[in-house]
C-alpha positions in Angstrom: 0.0 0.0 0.0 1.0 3.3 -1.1 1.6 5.9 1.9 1.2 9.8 0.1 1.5 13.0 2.8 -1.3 15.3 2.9 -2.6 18.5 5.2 -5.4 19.2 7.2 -6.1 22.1 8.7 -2.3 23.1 8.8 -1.5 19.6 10.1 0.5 17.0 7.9 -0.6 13.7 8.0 0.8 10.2 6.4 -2.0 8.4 4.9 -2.5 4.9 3.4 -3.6 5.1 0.0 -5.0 1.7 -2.3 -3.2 1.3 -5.8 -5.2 3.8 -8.3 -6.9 5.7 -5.1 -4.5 9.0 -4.6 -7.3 11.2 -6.8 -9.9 10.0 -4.9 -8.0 10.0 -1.5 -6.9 13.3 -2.4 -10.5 14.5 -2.9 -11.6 13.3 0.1 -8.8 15.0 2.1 -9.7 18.5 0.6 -13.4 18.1 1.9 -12.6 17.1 5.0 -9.5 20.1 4.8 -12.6 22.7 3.7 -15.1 21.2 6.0 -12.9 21.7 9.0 -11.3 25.2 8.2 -15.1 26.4 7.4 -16.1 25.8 11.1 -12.5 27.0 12.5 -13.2 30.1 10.3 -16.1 30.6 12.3 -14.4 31.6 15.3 -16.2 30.3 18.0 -14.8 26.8 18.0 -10.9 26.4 18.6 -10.6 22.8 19.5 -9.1 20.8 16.6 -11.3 17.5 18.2 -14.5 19.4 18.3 -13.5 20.8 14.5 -13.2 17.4 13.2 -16.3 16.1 14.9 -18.2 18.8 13.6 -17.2 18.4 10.2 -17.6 14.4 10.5 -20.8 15.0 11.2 -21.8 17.6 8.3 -20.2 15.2 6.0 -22.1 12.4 7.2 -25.2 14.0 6.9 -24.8 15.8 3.4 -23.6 12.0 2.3 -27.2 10.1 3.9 -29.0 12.9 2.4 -27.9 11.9 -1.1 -27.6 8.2 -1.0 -31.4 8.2 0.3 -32.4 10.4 -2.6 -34.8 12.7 -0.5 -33.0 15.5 -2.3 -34.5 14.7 -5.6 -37.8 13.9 -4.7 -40.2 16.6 -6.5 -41.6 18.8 -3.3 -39.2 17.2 -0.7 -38.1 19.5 1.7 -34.4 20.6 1.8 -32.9 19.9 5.2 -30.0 21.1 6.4 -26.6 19.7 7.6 -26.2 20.6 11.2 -23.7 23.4 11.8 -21.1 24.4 14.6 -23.0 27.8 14.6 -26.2 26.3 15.6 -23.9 24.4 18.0 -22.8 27.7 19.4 -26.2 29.5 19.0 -27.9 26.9 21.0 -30.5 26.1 17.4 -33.2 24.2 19.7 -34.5 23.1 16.2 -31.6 20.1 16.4 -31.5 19.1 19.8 -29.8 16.1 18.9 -26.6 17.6 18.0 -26.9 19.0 21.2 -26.6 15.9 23.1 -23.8 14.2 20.7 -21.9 17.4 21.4 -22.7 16.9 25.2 -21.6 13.1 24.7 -18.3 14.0 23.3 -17.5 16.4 25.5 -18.3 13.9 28.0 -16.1 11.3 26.8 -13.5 13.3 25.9 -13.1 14.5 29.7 -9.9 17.0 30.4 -7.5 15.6 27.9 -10.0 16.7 25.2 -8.0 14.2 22.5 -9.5 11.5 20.7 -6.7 10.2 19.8 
């Protein structure tokens, strides 16, 4: 397996890539790169654990949103990815990010590492 260098958010990692997979690998590290800077560019946030939560969990959600195919359904409504913003602002209307948030800081006690 191929190992290729790539950044984050500032950060270098060393990454295992599959034969034939650096484009896609590569693609997938600049959406997780703009995912993460978008919420650090925010301002609110400044823990690189909580960044990379967050922007798990946007990506998560904008890929289940298009592999169930509510997004093309004539009339469906558009939801929306949660956000560290309503994270910050306290966005009753997703309650459940809200506890997840709660959860990890829970579990991440005083180190505040997940790794």
């Amino acid at each position: 397996m191929k190992q290729i260098e790539v950044q984050i958010m500032g950060q270098n990692y060393l990454l295992g890539c599959p034969e034939n997979g650096e484009a896609r690998l590569q693609e997938a590290v600049q959406k997780v790169d703009a995912a993460m800077c978008k919420i650090r560019d925010i301002g609110k946030i400044k823990a690189r654990d909580r960044i990379a939560v967050l922007a798990a969990l946007n990506l998560a959600f904008d890929l289940q949103e298009r592999t169930a195919g509510d997004l093309d359904a004539p009339g469906a409504a558009q939801p929306q990815a949660p956000t560290a913003s309503s994270e910050i602002a306290g966005d009753a209307a997703r309650p459940e990010l809200s506890v997840l948030l709660q959860r990890l800081d829970t579990a991440l006690g005083t180190d505040g590492r997940l790794l």
